[in-house]
C-alpha positions as CSV (number, residue, x, y, z in Angstrom):
1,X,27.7,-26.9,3.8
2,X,25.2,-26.1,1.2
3,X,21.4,-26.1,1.4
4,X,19.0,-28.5,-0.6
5,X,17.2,-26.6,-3.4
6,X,14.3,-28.8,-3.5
7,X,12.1,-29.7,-0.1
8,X,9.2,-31.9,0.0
9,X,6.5,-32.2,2.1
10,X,4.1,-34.7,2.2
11,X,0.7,-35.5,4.4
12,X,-2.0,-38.3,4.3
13,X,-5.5,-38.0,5.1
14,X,-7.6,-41.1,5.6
15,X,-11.5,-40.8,5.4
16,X,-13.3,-41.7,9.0
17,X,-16.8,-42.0,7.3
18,X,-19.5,-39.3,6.7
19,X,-17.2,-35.9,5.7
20,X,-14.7,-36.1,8.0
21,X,-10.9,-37.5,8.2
22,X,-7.7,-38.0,10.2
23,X,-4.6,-35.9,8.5
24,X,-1.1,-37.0,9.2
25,X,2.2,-36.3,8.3
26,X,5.7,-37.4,9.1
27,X,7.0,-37.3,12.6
28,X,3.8,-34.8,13.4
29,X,0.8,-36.1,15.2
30,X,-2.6,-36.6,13.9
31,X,-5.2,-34.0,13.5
32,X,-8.8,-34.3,12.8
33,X,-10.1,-32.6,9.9
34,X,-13.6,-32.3,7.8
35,X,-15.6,-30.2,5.8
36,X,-17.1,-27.3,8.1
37,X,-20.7,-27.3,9.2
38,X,-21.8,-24.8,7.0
39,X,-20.9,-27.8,4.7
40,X,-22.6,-30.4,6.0
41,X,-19.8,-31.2,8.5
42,X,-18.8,-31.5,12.1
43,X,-17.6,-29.2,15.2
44,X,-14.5,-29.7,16.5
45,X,-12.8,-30.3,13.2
46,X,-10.3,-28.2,11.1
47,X,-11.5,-27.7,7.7
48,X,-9.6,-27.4,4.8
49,X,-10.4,-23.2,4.7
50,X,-9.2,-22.7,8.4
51,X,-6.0,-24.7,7.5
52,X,-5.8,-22.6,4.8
53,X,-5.8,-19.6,7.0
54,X,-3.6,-21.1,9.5
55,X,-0.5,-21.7,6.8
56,X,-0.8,-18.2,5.8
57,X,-1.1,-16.3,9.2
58,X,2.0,-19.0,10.2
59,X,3.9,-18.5,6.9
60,X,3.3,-14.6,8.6
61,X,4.9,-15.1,11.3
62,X,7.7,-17.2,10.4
63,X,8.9,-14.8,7.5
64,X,8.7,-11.7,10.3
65,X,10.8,-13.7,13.0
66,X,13.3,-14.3,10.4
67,X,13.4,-11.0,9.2
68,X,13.9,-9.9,12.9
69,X,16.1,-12.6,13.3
70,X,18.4,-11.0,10.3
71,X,18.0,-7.8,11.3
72,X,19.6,-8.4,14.9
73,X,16.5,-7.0,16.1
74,X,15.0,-8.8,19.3
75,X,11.4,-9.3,19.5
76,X,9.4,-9.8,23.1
77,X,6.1,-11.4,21.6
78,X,4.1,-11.8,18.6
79,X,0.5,-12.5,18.1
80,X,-1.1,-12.6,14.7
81,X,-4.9,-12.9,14.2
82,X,-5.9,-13.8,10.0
83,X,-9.5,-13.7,8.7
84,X,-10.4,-15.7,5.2
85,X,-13.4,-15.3,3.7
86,X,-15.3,-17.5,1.2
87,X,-18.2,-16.2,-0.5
88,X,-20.4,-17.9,-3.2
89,X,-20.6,-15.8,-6.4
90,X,-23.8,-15.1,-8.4
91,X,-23.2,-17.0,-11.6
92,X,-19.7,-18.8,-11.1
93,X,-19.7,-22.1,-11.5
């Protein structure tokens, strides 16, 4: 059985008033997300930078077990921490 070459994923977000929105996407439940405080937004929210974060630090992980995975080598845990940092620039913009 061959693989697909092309995947596709797709989400929805629908706006909940002031800066702040409900993201879904198929077969995967709901999550709230906004823009961060430091943006005028809410606690308790992701934001579009943490989710950012998040797909990278996962995308980390995933490749790594896979590797493992391949390389017959068995793994007990694995905890990954990721920092992203967004900075305003003098004169950009």
């Amino acid at each position: 059985m061959t693989q697909a070459a092309s995947f596709f994923y797709e989400t929805e977000v629908e706006w909940q008033g002031e800066r702040m929105g409900s993201l879904t996407g198929s077969d995967l439940p709901s999550i709230g997300v906004g823009a961060p405080p430091e943006f005028n937004g809410h606690k308790g929210r992701w934001s579009p930078e943490q989710l950012l974060v998040a797909s990278v630090n996962s995308c980390y992980m995933l490749t790594l077990l896979a590797i493992a995975e391949n390389s017959k080598i068995p793994l007990v845990s694995l905890v990954s921490s990721a920092k992203g940092k967004l900075e305003r620039v003098e004169g950009a913009g």
